[in-house]
TORLO-543901 format. One record per residue (C-alpha): residue in one letter; x, y, z. Coordinates in steps of 0.25 Angstrom, whole numbers. Layout:
<code=A&x=X&y=Y&z=Z>
...
//
This chain:
<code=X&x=0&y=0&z=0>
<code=X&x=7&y=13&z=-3>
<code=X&x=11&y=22&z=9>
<code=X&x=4&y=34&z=14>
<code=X&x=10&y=47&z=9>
<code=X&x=13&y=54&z=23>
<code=X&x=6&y=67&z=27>
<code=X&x=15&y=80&z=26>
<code=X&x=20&y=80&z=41>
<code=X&x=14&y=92&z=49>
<code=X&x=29&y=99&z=49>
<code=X&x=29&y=97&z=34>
<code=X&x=15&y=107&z=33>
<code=X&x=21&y=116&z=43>
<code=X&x=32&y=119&z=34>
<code=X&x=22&y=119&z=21>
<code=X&x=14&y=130&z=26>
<code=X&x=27&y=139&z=34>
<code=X&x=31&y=138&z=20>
<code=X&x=18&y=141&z=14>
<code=X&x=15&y=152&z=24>
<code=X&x=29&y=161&z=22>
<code=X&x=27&y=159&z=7>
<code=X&x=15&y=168&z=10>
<code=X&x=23&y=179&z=19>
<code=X&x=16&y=174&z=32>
<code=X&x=22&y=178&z=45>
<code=X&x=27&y=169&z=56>
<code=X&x=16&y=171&z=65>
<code=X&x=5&y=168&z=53>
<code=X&x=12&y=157&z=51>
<code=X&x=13&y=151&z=66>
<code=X&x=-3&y=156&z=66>
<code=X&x=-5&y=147&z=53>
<code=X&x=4&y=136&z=61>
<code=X&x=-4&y=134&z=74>
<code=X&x=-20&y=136&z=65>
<code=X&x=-16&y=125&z=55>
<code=X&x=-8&y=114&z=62>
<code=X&x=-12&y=118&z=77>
<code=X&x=1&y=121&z=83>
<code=X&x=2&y=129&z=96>
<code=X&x=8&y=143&z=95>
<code=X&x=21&y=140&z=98>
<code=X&x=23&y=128&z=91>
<code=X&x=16&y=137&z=79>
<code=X&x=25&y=147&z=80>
<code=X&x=38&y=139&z=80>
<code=X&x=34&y=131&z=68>
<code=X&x=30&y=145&z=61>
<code=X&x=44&y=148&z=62>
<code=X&x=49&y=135&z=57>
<code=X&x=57&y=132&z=70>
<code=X&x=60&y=117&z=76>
<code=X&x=58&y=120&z=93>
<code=X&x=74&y=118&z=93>
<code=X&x=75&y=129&z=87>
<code=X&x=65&y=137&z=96>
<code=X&x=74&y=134&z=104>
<code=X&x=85&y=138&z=99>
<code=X&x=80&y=151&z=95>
<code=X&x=73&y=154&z=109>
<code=X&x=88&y=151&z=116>
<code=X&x=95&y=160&z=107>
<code=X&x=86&y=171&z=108>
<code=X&x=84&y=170&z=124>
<code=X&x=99&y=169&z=128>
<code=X&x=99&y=158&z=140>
<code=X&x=86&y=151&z=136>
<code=X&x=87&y=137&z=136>
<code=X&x=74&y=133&z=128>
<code=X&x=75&y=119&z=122>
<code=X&x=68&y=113&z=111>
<code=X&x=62&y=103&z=119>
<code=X&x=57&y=115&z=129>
<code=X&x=51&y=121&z=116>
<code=X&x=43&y=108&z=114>
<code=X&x=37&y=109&z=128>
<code=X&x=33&y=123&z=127>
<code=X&x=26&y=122&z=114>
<code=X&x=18&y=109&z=118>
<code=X&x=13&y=113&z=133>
<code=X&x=4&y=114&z=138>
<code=X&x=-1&y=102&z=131>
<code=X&x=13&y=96&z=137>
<code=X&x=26&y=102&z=136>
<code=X&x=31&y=113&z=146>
<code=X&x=25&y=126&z=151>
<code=X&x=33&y=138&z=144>
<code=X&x=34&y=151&z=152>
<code=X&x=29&y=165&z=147>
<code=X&x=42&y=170&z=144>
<code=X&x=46&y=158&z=136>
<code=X&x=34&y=162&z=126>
<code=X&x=40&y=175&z=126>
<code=X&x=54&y=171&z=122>
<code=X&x=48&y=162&z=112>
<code=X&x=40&y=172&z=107>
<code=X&x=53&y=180&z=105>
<code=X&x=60&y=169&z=99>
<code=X&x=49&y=166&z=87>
<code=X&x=49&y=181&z=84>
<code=X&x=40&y=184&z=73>
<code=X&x=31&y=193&z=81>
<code=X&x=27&y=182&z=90>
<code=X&x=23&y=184&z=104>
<code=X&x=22&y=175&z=117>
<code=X&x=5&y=177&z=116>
<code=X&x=5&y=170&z=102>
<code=X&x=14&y=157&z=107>
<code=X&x=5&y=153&z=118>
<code=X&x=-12&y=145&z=114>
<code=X&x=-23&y=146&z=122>
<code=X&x=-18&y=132&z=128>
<code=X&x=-6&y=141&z=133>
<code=X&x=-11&y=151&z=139>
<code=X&x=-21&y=140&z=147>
<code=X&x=-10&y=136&z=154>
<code=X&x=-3&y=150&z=157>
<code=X&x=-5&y=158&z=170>
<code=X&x=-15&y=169&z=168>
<code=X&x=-2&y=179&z=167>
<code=X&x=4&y=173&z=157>
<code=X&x=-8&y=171&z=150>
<code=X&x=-11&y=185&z=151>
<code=X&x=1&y=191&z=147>
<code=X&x=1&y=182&z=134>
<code=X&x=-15&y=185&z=132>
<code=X&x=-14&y=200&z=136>
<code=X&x=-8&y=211&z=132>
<code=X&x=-9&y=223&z=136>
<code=X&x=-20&y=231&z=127>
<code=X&x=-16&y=241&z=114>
<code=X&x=-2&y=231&z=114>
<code=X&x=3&y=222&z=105>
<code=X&x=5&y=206&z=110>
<code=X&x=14&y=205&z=124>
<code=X&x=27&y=202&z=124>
<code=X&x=32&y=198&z=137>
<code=X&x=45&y=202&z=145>
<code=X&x=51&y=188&z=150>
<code=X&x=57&y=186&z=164>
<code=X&x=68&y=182&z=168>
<code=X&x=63&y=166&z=170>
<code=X&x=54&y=161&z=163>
<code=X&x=40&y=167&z=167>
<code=X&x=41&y=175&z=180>
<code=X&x=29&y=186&z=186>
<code=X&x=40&y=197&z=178>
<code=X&x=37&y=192&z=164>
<code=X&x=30&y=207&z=158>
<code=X&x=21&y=209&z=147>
<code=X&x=26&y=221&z=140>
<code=X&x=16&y=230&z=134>
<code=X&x=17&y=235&z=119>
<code=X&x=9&y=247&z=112>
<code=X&x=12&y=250&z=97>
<code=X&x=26&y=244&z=98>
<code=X&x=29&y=250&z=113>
<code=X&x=31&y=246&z=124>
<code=X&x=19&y=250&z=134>
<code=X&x=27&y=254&z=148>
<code=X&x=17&y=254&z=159>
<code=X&x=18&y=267&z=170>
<code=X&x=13&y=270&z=183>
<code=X&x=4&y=282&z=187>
<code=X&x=17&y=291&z=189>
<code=X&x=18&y=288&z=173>
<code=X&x=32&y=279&z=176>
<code=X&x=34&y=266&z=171>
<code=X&x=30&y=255&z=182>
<code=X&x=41&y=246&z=188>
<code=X&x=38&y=235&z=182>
<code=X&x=40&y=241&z=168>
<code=X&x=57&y=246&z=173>
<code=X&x=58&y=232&z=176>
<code=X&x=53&y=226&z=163>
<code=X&x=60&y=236&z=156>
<code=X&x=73&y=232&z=162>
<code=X&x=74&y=218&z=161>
<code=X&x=69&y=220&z=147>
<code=X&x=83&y=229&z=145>
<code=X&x=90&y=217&z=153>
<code=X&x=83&y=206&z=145>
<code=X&x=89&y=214&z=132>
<code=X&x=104&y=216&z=138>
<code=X&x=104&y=201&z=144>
<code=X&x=98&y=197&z=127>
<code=X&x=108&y=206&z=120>
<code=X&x=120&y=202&z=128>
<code=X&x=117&y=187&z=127>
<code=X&x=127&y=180&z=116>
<code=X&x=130&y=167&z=113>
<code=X&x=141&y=168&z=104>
<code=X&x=154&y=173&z=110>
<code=X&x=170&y=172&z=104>
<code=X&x=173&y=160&z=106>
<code=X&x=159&y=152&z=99>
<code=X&x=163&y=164&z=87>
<code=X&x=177&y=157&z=87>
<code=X&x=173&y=143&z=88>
<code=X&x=163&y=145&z=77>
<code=X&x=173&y=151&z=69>
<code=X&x=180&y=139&z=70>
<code=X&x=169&y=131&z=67>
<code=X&x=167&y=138&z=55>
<code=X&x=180&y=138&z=49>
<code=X&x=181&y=122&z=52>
<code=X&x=167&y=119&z=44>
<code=X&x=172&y=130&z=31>
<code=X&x=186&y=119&z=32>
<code=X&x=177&y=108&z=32>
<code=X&x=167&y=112&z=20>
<code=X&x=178&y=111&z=12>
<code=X&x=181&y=97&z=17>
<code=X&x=167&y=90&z=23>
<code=X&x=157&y=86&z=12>
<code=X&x=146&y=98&z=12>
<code=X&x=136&y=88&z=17>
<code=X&x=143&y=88&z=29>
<code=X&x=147&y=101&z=28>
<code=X&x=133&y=107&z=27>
<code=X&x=129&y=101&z=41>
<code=X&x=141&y=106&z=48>
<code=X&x=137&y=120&z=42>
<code=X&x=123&y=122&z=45>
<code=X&x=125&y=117&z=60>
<code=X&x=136&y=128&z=61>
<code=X&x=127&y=137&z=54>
<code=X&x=114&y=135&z=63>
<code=X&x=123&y=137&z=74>
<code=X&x=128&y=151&z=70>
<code=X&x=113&y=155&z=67>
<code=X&x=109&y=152&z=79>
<code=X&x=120&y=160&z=85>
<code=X&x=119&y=171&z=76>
<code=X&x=101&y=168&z=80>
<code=X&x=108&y=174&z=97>
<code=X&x=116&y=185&z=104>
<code=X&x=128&y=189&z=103>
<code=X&x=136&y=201&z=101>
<code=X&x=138&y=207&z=86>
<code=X&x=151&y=203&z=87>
<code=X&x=148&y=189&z=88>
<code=X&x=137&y=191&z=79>
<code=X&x=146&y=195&z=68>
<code=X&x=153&y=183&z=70>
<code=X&x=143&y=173&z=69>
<code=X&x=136&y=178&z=54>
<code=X&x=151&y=178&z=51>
<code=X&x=150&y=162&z=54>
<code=X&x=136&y=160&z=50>
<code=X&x=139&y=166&z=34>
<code=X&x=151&y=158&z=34>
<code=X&x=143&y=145&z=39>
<code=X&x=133&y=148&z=29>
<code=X&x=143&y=150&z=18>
<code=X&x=149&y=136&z=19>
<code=X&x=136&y=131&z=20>
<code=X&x=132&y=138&z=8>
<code=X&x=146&y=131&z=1>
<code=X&x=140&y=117&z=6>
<code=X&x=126&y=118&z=3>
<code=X&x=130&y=121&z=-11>
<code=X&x=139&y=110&z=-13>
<code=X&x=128&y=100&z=-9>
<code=X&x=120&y=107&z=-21>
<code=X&x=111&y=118&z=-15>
<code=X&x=113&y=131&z=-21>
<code=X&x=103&y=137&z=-15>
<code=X&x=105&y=132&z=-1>
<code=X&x=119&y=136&z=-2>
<code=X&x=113&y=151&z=-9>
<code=X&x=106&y=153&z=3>
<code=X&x=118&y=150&z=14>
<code=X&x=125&y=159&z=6>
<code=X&x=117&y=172&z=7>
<code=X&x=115&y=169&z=22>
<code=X&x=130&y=169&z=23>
<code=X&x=131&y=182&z=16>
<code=X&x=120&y=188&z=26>
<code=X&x=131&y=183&z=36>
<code=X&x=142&y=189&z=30>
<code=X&x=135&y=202&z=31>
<code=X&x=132&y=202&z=46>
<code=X&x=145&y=199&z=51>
<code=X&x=152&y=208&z=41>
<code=X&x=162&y=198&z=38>
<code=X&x=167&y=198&z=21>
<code=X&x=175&y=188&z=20>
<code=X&x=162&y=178&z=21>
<code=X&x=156&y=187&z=10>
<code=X&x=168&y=184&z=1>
<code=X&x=166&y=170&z=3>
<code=X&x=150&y=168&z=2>
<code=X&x=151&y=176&z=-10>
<code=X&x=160&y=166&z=-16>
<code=X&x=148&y=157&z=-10>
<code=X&x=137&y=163&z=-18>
<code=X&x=147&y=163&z=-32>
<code=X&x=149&y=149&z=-31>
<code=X&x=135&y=145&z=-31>
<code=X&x=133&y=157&z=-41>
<code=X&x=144&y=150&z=-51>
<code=X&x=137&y=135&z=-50>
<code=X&x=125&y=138&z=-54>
<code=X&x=131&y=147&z=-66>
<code=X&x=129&y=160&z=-59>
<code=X&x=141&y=165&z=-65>
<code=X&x=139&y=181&z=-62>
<code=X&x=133&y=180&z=-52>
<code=X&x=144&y=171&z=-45>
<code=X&x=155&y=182&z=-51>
<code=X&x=146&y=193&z=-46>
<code=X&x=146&y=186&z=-31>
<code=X&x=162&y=185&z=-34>
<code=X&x=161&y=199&z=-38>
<code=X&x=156&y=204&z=-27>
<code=X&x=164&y=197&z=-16>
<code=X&x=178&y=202&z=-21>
<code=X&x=177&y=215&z=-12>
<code=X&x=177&y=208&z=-1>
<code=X&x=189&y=197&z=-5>
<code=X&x=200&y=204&z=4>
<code=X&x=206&y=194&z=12>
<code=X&x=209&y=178&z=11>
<code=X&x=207&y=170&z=0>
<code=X&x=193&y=177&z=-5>
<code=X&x=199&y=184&z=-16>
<code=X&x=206&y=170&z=-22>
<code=X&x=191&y=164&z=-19>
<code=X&x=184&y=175&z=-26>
<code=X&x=193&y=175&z=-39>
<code=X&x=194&y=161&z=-40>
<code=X&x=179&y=161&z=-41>
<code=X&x=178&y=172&z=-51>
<code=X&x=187&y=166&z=-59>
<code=X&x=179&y=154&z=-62>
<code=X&x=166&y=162&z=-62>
<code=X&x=171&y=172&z=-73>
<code=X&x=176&y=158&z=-81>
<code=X&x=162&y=153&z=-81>
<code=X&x=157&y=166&z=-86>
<code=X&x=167&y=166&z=-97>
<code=X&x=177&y=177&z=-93>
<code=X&x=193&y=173&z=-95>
<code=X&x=196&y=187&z=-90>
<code=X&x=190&y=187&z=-79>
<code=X&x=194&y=173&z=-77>
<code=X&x=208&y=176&z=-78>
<code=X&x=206&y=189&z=-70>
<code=X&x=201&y=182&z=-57>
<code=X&x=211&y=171&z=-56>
<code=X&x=222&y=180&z=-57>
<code=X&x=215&y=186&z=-45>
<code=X&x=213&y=173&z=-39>
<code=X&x=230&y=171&z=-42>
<code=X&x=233&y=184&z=-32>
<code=X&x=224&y=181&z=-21>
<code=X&x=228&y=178&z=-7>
<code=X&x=227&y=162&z=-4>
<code=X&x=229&y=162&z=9>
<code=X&x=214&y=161&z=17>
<code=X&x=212&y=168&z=30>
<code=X&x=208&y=162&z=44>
<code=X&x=195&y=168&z=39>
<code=X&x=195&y=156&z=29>
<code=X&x=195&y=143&z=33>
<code=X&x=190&y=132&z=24>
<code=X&x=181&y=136&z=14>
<code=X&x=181&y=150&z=18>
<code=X&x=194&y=151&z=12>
<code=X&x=198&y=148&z=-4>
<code=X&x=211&y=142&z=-7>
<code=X&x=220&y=139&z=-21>
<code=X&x=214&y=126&z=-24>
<code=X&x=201&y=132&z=-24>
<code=X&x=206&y=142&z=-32>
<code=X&x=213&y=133&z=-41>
<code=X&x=199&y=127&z=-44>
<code=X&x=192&y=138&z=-47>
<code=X&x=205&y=143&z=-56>
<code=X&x=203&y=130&z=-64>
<code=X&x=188&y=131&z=-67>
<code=X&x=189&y=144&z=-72>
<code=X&x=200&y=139&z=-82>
<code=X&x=191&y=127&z=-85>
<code=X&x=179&y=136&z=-88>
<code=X&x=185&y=145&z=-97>
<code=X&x=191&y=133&z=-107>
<code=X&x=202&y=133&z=-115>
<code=X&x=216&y=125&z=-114>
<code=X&x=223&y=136&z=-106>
<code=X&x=213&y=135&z=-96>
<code=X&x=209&y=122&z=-96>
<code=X&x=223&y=120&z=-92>
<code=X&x=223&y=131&z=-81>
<code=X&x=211&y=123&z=-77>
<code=X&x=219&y=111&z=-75>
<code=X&x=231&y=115&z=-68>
<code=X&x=220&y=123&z=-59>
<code=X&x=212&y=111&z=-55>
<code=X&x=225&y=103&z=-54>
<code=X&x=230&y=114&z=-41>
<code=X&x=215&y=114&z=-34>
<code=X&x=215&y=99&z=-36>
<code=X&x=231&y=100&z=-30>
<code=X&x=228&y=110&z=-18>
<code=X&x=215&y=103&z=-14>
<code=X&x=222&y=90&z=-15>
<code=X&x=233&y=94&z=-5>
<code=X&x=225&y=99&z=7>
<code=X&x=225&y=91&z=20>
<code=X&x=209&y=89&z=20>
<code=X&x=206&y=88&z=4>
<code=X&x=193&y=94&z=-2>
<code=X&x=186&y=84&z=-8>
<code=X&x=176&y=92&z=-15>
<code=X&x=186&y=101&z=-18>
<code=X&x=196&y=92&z=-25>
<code=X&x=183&y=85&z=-33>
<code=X&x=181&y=100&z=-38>
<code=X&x=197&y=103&z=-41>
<code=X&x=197&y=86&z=-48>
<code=X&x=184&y=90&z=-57>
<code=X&x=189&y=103&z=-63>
<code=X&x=204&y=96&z=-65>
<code=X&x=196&y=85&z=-73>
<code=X&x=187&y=95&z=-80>
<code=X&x=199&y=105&z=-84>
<code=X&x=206&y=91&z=-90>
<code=X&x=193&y=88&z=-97>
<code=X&x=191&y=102&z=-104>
<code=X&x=207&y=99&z=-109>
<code=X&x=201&y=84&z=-114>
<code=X&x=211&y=77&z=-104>
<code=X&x=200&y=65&z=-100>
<code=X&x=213&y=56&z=-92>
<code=X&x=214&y=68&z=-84>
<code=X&x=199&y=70&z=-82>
<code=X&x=199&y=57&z=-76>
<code=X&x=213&y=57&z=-68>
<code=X&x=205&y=68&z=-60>
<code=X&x=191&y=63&z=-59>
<code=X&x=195&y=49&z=-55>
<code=X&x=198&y=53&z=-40>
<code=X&x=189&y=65&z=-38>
<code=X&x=177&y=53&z=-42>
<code=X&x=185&y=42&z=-34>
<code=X&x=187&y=50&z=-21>
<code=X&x=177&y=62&z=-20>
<code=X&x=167&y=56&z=-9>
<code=X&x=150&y=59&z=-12>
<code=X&x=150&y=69&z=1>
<code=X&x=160&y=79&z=-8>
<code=X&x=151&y=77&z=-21>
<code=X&x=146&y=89&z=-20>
<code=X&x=137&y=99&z=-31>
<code=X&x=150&y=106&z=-35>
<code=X&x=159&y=93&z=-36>
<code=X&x=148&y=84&z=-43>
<code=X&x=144&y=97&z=-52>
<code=X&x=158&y=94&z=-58>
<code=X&x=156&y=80&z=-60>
<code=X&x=145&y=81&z=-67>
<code=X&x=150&y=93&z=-77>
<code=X&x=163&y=86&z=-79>
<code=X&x=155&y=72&z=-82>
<code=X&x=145&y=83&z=-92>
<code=X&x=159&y=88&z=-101>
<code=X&x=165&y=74&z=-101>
<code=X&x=150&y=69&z=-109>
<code=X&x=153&y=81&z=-118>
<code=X&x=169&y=77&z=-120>
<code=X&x=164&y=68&z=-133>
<code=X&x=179&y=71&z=-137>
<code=X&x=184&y=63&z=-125>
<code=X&x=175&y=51&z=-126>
<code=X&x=182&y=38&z=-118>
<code=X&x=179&y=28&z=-110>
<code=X&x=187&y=38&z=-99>
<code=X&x=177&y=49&z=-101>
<code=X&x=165&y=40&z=-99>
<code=X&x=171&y=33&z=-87>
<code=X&x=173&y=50&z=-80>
<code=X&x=160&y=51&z=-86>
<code=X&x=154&y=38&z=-79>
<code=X&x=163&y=41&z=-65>
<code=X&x=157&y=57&z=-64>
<code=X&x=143&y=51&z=-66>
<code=X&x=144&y=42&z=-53>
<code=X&x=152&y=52&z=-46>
<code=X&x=140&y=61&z=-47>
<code=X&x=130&y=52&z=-43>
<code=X&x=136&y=53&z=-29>
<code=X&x=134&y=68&z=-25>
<code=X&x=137&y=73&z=-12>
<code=X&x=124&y=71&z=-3>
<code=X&x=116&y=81&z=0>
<code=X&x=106&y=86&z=12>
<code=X&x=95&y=76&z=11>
<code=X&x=82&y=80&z=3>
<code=X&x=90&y=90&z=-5>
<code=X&x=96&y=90&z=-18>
<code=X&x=109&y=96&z=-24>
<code=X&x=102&y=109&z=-33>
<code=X&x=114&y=114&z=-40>
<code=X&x=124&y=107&z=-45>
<code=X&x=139&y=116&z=-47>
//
């Protein structure tokens, strides 16, 4: 008997109609409304799937706005289920959490009538009663969690409404509010939880994972990235002082640059696109132009693979200004030199690489890994430029190119295997634009014998596949040798580098 196609799960309509419901332009609060009305969630729960967040991150975001809270997701759990189980919350948590969903939502709109049953007739009245001609409460929280000096404070058209006494002089009670209020503010603007040393330590961190991506399969890369990332945000999401501050986008753009590296070699462009404007955003709060220079460079790569060639020289263009100190100047004119041989320029070609040829090579301690741009890389991009612009000079300057990236690369303590493929198929496709088919093979043979799946990556198997494209085409050089390459690259291709289940590779370099 054939199965029963499942229902869609309840999350799964959730998410259909939050997607439906800010396609139209509709607000947080409409759609926490539309929430409880059509699958009869409790206001809290409501508002927390309106915003789209798991009660671990609640959580997270409650303790990260309320330094020294110590709200757990399990706590969450409780607080949204009582009083039908779970835990009595206290006034002042509904405040905070209030506070921490944002979006104009008030304490009043978390609580039901089932709520407000089991609350003691004061807290019931200050969430049911506000003080008339004002808009809804909001509450001043005590020092625990609900004491007799929890404070409604009144507002009238946006200001505050100060209550006086006959002598027309503010009632004590409204010097005291006032001044923890100004105590609350001082004791929330001092908080910080970032200080030197984590600035240090993550620094470290972060120059360890851009030495890595040029080693570690993106695969493994990527996860290593993001779980670095998320901590950063949810840094950045605190206090500290602008000085830390500064430092933390300067880490979060360039987490989100190397991420948008990775995600583009397991073949999503527009992932990758999108980690790279967030980087830029980074760059721009903490100031720091280096990380522009090399996001740029970011963006013109993904602009040069999918045959964006002005674009990727206008990004190039743009970065130039700002190449003043280690190697961004050889990165920068490497790149345009093969950017202005795919658009057909031998002038500018030749322009750049003599560029490239004065440019300092020595990286600073600002680069680590990736961050940095060494000869071999230069030597690559030297030989692809020869290559695209033809002819026997510079199919031979292609060559001998190839031949030193493949040589430097080769030498290093920790070989890059991706790298090497890259240097090993443009040395094979420099021998096969010269018709030298027994050196096309002398170079494929151990990039297809030793390149494990996990460095298959878009860029490396988008060479494979071009190369096995202008090999069918060489009718000139038809062997039995051409169409055992041809048969090797074919299987070498069926084994791409995995990617993050469900998704597909959507560009292929």
């Amino acid at each position: 008997m054939p199965r029963r196609q499942p229902e869609t799960s309840a999350k799964a309509e959730r998410d259909q109609l939050w997607d439906r419901m800010r396609a139209l332009g509709c607000s947080i609060p409409q759609i926490a409304a539309e929430m409880a009305r059509r699958f009869n969630l409790r206001p809290r729960v409501a508002w927390r799937q309106a915003l789209g967040w798991p009660q671990w991150k609640v959580a997270q975001r409650y303790n990260t706005l309320h330094p020294g809270a110590r709200l757990s997701n399990h706590r969450v759990s409780e607080y949204e289920t009582w009083p039908h189980g779970g835990a009595p919350f206290s006034l002042r948590y509904l405040v905070r959490l209030a506070a921490t969903y944002g979006h104009g939502c008030t304490a009043a709109q978390l609580v039901d009538a089932d709520d407000l049953e089991q609350l003691t007739p004061e807290d019931r009245r200050l969430l049911t009663s506000p003080p008339t001609g004002s808009s809804p409460i909001a509450i001043t929280p005590a020092p625990s969690d609900r004491t007799d000096s929890d404070r409604v404070v009144g507002y009238r058209g946006g200001r505050r409404v100060v209550r006086w006494d006959a002598r027309g002089l503010p009632i004590r009670e409204e010097v005291v509010v006032a001044a923890e209020e100004s105590a609350q503010f001082h004791r929330w603007s001092a908080a910080t939880n970032v200080d030197d040393a984590v600035l240090e330590q993550m620094t470290a961190d972060v120059a360890e994972l851009a030495r890595r991506e040029q080693i570690d399969p993106p695969a493994v890369m990527f996860s290593r990235l993001l779980g670095a990332r998320d901590d950063v945000f949810a840094l950045i999401a605190g206090r500290q002082s602008p000085r830390h501050a500064t430092g933390l986008y300067k880490i979060a753009g360039q987490l989100c640059g190397l991420l948008s590296i990775v995600t583009f070699d397991l073949g999503h462009s527009h992932a990758a696109a999108t980690h790279a404007r967030t980087a830029l955003h980074c760059v721009e709060m903490s100031g720091y132009t280096p990380l522009r220079v090399f996001i740029r460079k970011v963006q013109s790569d993904m602009a040069y693979w999918d045959g964006r060639y002005d674009e990727a020289a206008q990004l190039i263009e743009s970065a130039l200004p700002d190449a003043t100190s280690g190697t961004s100047l050889l990165r920068l004119t490497s790149l345009q030199a093969r950017i202005h041989a795919a658009r057909r320029q031998p002038g500018e070609v030749r322009r750049a690489l003599a560029l490239a040829a004065t440019a300092p090579t020595d990286p600073t301690p600002e680069e680590p890994g990736t961050f940095g741009f060494d000869t071999g890389s230069a030597a690559y991009c030297a030989s692809e430029a020869h290559y695209a612009l033809g002819g026997t000079d510079n199919l031979n300057a292609a060559v001998d190119w190839a031949r030193i990236a493949l040589d430097e690369f080769s030498a290093e303590a920790q070989p890059k295997a991706m790298y090497i493929a890259v240097a090993r198929f443009d040395l094979a496709l420099a021998h096969l634009g010269r018709g030298d088919l027994e050196a096309v093979g002398e170079h494929l043979a151990p990039v297809l014998r030793s390149t494990q799946a996990e460095y298959r990556t878009v860029p490396v198997i988008g060479r494979a596949r071009s190369l096995n494209t202008l090999l069918a085409q060489r009718t000139d050089l038809a062997s039995p040798t051409l169409a055992a390459l041809r048969d090797d690259l074919a299987e070498f291709c069926t084994h791409p580098a995995p990617t993050p289940p469900g998704l597909e590779p959507e560009t292929t370099p």
